[in-house]
Structures are given as C-alpha cells and as structure tokens.
Residue, then its C-alpha position, 0 to 999 in steps of 0.5 A: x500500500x503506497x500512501x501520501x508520503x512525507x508530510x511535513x511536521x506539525x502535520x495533524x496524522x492518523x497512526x495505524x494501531x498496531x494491535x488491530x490495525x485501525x486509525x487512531x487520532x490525536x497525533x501530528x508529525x514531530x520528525x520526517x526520517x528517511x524510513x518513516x516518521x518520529x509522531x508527537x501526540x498532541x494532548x500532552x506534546x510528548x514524542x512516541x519513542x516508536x517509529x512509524x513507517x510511511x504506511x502507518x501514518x496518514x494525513x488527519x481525515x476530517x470527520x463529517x459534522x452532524x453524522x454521530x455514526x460516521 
C-alpha cells in the first residue's frame, strides 16, 4: 500500500494501531526520517519513542459534522 508520503511536521496524522490495525487520532508529525516518521501526540506534546513507517501514518481525515455514526 503506497500512501501520501512525507508530510511535513506539525502535520495533524492518523497512526495505524498496531494491535488491530485501525486509525487512531490525536497525533501530528514531530520528525520526517528517511524510513518513516518520529509522531508527537498532541494532548500532552510528548514524542512516541516508536517509529512509524510511511504506511502507518496518514494525513488527519476530517470527520463529517452532524453524522454521530460516521
């Protein structure tokens, strides 16, 4: 799976839960390496001390506004 690769940092991302593999949100790019990412979670600024491939992070999806199932 080819994905938008290099975002830059202070970009809103989606990190892809290793567990289950679903999206998880609340995270944004600290650091662009040469085989993934370095990603800060936004509530507290702390940076994960786990790198992320390019496939596990994706650009922040706006959701849809009044569709509480969506």
């Amino acid at each position: 799976m080819v994905t938008e690769r290099f975002l830059e940092p202070g970009t809103p991302v989606e990190v892809r839960r290793r567990f289950d593999h679903s999206w998880a949100r609340g995270f944004e790019v600290a650091e662009v390496l040469d085989s993934g990412y370095r990603i800060k979670r936004m509530s507290d600024g702390s940076v994960l001390p786990a790198e992320f491939t390019f496939d596990d992070v994706r650009a922040a999806r706006r959701r849809r506004e009044g569709l509480w199932w969506y």
